[in-house]
KEMIRO-250829 format. One record per residue (C-alpha): residue number from 1; chain; x, y, z. Coordinates in steps of 0.05 Angstrom, whole numbers, plus 32768, in hexadecimal, padded with zeros to 4 digits. Layout:
BEGIN
<atom k="NUM" c="A" xx="X" yy="Y" zz="Z"/>
...
***
This chain:
BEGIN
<atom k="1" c="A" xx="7EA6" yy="777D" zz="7FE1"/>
<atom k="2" c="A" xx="7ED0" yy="77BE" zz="7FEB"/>
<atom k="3" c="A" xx="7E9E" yy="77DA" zz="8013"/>
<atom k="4" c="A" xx="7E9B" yy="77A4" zz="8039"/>
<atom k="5" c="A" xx="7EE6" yy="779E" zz="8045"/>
<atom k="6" c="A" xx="7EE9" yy="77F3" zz="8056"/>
<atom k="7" c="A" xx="7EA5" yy="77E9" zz="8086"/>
<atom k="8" c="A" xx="7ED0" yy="77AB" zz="80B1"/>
<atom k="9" c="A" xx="7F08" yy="77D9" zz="80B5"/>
<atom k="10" c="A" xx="7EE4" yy="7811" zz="80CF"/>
<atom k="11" c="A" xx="7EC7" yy="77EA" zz="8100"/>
<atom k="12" c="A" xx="7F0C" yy="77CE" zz="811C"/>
<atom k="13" c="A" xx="7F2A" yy="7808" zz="811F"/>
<atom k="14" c="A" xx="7EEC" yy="7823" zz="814A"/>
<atom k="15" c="A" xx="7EEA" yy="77EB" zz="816F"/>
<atom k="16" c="A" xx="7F35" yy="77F6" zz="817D"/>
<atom k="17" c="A" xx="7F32" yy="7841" zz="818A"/>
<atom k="18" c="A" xx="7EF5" yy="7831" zz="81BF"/>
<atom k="19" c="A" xx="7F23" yy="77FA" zz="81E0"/>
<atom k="20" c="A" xx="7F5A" yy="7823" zz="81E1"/>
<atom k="21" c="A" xx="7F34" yy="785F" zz="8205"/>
<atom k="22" c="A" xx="7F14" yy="7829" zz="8239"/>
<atom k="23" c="A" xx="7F5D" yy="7812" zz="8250"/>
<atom k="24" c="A" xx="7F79" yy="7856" zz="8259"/>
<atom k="25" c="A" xx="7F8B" yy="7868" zz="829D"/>
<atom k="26" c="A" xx="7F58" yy="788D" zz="82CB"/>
<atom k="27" c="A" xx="7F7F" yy="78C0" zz="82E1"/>
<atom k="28" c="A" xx="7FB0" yy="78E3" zz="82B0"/>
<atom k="29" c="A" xx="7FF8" yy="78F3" zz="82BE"/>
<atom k="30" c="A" xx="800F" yy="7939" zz="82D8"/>
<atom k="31" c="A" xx="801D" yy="795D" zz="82B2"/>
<atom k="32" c="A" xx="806F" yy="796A" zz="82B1"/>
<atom k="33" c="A" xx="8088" yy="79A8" zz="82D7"/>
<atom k="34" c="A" xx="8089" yy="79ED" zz="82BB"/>
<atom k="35" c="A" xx="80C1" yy="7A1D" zz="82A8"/>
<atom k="36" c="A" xx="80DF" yy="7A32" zz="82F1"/>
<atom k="37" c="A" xx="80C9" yy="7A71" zz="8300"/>
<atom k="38" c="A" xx="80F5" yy="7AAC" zz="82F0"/>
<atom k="39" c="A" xx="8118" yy="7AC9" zz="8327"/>
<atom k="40" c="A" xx="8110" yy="7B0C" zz="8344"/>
<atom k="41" c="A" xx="812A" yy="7B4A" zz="8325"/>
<atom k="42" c="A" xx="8126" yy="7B99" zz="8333"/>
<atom k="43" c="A" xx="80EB" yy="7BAE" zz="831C"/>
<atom k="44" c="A" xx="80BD" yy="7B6D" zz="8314"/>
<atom k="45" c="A" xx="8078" yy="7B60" zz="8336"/>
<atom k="46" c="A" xx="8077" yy="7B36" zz="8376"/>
<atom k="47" c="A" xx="803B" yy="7B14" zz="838E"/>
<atom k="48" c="A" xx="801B" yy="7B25" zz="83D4"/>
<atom k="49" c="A" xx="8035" yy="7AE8" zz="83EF"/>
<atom k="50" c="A" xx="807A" yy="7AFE" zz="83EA"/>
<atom k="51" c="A" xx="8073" yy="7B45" zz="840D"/>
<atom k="52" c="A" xx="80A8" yy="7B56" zz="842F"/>
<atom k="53" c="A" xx="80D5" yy="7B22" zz="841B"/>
<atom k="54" c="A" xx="811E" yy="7B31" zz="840E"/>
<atom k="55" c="A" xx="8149" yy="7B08" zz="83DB"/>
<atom k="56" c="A" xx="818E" yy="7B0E" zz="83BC"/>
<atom k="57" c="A" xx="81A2" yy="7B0F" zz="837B"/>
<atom k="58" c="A" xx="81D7" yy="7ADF" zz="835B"/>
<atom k="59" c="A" xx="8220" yy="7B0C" zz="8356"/>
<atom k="60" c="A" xx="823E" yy="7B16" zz="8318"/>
<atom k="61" c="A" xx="827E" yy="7AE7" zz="8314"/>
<atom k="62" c="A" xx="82A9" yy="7B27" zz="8316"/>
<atom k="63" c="A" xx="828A" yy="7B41" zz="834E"/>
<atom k="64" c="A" xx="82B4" yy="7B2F" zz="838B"/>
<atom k="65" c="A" xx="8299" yy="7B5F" zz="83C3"/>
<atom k="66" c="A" xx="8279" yy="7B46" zz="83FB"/>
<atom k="67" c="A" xx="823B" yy="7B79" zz="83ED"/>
<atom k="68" c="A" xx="81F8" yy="7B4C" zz="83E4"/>
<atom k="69" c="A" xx="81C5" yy="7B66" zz="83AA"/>
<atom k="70" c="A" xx="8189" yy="7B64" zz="83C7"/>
<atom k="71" c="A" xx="8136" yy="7B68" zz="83B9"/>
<atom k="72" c="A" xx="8102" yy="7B71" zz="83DC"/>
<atom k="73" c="A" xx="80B9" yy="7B6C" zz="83CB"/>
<atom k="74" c="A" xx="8096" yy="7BA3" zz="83DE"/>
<atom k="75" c="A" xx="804B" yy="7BB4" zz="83CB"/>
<atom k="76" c="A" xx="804C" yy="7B89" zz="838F"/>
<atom k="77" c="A" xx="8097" yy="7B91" zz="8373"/>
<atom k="78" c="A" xx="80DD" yy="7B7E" zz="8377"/>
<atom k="79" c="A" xx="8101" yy="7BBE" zz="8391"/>
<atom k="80" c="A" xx="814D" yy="7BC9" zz="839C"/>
<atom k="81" c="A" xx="8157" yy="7BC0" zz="83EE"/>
<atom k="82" c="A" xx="818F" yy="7BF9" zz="83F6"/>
<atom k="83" c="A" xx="818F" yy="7BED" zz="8449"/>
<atom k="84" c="A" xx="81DD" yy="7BD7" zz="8457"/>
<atom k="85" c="A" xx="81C6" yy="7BB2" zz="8494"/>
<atom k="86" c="A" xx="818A" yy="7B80" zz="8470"/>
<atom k="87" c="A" xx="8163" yy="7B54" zz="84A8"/>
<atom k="88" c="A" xx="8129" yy="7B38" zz="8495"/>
<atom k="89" c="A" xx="80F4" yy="7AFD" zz="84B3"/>
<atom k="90" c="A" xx="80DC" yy="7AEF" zz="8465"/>
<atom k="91" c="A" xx="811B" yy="7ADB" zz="8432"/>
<atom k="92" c="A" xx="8116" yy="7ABB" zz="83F1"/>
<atom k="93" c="A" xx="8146" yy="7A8D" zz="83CE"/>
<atom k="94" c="A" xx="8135" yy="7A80" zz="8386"/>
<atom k="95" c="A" xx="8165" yy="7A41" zz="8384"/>
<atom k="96" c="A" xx="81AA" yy="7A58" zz="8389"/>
<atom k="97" c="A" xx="81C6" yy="7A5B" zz="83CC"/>
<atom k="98" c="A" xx="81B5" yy="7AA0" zz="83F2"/>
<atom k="99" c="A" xx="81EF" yy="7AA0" zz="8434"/>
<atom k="100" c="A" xx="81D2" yy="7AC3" zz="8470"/>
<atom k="101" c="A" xx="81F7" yy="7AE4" zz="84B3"/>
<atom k="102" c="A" xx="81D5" yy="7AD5" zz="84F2"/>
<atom k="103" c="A" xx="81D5" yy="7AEA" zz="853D"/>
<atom k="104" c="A" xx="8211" yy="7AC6" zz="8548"/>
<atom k="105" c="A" xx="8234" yy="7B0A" zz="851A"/>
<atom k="106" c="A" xx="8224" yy="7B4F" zz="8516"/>
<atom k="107" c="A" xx="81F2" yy="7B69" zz="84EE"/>
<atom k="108" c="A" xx="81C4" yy="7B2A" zz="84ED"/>
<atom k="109" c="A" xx="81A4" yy="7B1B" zz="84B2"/>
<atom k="110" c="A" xx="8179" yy="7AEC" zz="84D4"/>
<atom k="111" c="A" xx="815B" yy="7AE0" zz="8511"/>
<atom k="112" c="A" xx="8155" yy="7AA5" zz="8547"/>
<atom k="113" c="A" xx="8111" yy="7A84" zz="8542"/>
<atom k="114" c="A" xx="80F4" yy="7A49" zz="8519"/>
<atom k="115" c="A" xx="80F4" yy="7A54" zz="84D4"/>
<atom k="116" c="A" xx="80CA" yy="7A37" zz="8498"/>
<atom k="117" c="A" xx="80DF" yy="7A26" zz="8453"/>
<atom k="118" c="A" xx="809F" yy="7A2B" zz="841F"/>
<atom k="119" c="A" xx="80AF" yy="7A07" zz="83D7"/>
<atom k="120" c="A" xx="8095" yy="7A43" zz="83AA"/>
<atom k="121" c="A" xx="8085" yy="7A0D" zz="836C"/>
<atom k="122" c="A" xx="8070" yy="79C7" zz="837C"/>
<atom k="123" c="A" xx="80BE" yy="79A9" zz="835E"/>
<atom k="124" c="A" xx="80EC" yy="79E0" zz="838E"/>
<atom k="125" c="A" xx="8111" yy="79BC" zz="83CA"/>
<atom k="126" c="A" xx="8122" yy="79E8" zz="8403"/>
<atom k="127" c="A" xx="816E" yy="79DD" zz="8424"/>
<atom k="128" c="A" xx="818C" yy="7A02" zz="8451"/>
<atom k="129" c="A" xx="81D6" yy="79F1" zz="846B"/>
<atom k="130" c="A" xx="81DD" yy="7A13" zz="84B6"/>
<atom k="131" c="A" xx="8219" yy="7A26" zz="84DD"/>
<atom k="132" c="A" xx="8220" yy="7A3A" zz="852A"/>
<atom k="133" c="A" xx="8250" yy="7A63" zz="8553"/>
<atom k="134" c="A" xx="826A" yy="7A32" zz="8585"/>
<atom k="135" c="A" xx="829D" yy="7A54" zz="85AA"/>
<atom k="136" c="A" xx="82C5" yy="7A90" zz="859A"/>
<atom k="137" c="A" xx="82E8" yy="7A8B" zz="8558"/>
<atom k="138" c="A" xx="82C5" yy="7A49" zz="854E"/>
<atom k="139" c="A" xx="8290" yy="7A2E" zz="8521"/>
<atom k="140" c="A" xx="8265" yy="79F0" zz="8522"/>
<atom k="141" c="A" xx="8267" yy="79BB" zz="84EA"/>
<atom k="142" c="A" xx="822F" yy="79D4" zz="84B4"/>
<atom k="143" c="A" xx="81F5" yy="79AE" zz="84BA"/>
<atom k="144" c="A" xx="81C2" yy="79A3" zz="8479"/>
<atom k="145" c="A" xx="8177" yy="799C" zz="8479"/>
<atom k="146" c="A" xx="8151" yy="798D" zz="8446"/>
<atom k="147" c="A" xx="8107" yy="7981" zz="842C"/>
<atom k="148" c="A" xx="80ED" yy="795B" zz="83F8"/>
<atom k="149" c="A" xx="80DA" yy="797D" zz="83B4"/>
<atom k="150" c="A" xx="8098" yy="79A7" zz="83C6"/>
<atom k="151" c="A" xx="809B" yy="7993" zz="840F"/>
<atom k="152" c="A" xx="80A5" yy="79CF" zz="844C"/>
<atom k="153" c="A" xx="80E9" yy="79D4" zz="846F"/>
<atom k="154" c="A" xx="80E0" yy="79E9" zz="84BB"/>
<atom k="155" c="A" xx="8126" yy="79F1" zz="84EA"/>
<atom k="156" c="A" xx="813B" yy="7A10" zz="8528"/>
<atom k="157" c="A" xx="816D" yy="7A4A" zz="851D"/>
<atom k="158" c="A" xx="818E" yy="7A5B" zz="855A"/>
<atom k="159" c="A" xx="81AD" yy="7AA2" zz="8571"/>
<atom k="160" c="A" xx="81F1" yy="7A87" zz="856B"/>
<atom k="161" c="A" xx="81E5" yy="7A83" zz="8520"/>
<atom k="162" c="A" xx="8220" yy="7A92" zz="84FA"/>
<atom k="163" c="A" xx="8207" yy="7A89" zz="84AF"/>
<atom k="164" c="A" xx="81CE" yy="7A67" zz="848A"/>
<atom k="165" c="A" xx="81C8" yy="7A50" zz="8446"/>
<atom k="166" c="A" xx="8180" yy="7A56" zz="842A"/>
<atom k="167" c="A" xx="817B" yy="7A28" zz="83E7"/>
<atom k="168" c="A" xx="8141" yy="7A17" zz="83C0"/>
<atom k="169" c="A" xx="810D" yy="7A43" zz="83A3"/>
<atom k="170" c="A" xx="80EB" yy="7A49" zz="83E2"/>
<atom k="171" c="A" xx="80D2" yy="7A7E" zz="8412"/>
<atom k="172" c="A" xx="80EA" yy="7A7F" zz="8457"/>
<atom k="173" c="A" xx="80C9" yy="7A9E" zz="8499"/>
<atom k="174" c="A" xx="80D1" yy="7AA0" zz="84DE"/>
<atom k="175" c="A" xx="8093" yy="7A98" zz="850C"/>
***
């Protein structure tokens, strides 16, 4: 009778498992994001895509120059940029904000044209916050754009461009 007993509970419990495996959803979830990716330093490989590129480094909470430390990627690693005057139509945020000069001051950082944002992982959200040169001595109202998570940011910057703030970890270009 034991046997009997341990051969009707084997068979419930398959018959449960198989029930179980019929109802499960088709598709599986995604799975959850990654570890963001670490950001640029001296030294560290860049890919291909980023040649190039130029991207500042957060400031030490001491440091209260005005002097930007930059990278660039260059054949496959993050190099110090020493140039004083940096311009560049490839920049890289890596989330925190990276504040850019334009035409609208000296020594542009970046250039008129219509820029695109690229989300460099699938959960990055590119922002930028834009300010104009109206008149002398005067400034437009900053205006913010944003994408979606993983979505492309395209906007018009202007040669009156006074600064830019890239966010996001996102490549931008100008075509």
């Amino acid at each position: 009778m034991s046997r009997r007993i341990a051969l009707t509970a084997v068979s419930v419990i398959a018959g449960f498992a198989v029930g179980t495996v019929a109802c499960a959803p088709s598709s599986p979830k995604p799975p959850p994001p990654g570890p963001p990716p670490v950001p640029p330093q001296a030294g560290a490989s860049c890919t291909g895509d980023l040649d190039g590129a130029l991207t500042a480094l957060p400031k030490p909470a001491d440091d209260l120059s005005n002097k930007q430390n930059l990278l660039q990627c260059s054949n496959g690693t993050w190099q110090p940029f020493l140039d004083p005057y940096p311009s560049s139509d490839r920049w890289l945020s890596t989330g925190p904000v990276v504040v850019l000069h334009g035409q609208g001051r000296r020594n542009p950082e970046v250039k008129a044209g219509v820029w695109t944002a690229t989300p460099v992982t699938a959960e990055a959200q590119c922002s930028a916050e834009r300010v104009d040169v109206v008149s002398a001595g005067r400034t437009s109202a900053p205006e913010t754009f944003s994408a979606d998570p993983g979505q492309p940011l395209t906007l018009d910057i202007s040669d009156h461009l006074f600064t830019i703030a890239f966010s996001g970890y996102c490549l931008w270009q100008r075509s």
